[in-house]
N, C-alpha and C positions, 0 to 999 in steps of 0.2 A: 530458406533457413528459418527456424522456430528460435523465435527468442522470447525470453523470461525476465518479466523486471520487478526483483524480489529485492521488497523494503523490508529489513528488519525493525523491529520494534519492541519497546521493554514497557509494560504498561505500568504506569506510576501507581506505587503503593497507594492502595487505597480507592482504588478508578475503575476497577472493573467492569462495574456496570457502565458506564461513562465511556470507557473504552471500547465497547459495545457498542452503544448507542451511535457513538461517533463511528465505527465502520460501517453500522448501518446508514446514516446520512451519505456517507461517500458513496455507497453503493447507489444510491436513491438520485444523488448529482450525477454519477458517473451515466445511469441508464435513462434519466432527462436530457443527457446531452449525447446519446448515441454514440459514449465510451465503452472499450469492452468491460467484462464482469471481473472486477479483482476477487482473487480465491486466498481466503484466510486459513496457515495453517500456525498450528501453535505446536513445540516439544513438549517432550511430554515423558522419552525415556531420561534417567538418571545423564549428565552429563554437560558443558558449556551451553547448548541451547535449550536447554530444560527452561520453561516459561515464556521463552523469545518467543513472538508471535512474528510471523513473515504474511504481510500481504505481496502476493503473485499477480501480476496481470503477464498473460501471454499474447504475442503478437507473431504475426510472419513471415516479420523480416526488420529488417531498420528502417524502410521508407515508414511502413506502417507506425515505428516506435516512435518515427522523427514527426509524423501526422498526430500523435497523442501529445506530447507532447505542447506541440503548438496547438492543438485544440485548449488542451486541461489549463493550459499559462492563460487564455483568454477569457476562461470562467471566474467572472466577480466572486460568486459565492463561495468555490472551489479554493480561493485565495485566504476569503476570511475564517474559510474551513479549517485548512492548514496553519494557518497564524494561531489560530485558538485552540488547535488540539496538540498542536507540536511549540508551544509558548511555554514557559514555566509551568502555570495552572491548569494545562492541561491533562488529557489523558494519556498521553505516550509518548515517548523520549524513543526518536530515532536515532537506532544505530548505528546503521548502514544501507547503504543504498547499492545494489548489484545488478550489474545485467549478464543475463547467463544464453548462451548458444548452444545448441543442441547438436551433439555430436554422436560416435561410435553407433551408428544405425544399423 
């Protein structure tokens, strides 16, 4: 089973580039520590998610998602990552956190 674990995200007025920078450091931690590659998408048509950016990372099952997990919680840096981009001052205000299962094939 293919699962998907899609973080929504609202990037704080004014962060843009910041907001930026910061998925690129994640990206940059995630492939130092032989995590898979999170895929950013953003809305874009007229409607509720219009601006919401979702980072994606796909896995292949839950053992795999339960293995990320326990890796990503043991990364020092990965912590102070998260504390400073998702803290007041940062660049992004999460919305929601989703895990989605791939289905109707």
């Amino acid at each position: 089973m293919q699962l998907a674990l899609v973080n929504a995200f609202e990037i704080r007025h004014g962060k843009r580039e910041e907001f930026g920078n910061a998925i690129s450091e994640m990206v940059e931690l995630f492939a130092a520590h032989d995590l898979p590659e999170p895929r950013v998408w953003q809305g874009f048509i007229a409607g509720p998610e219009t601006r919401k950016v979702f980072v994606v990372i796909e896995f292949d099952g839950m053992q795999a998602l339960t293995d990320f997990y326990a890796k990503v919680e043991g990364i020092k840096e990965y912590g102070q990552w998260a504390r400073r981009e998702h803290g007041a001052d940062g660049s992004m205000k999460l919305l929601g956190r989703y895990i989605l299962d791939e289905h109707f094939k």
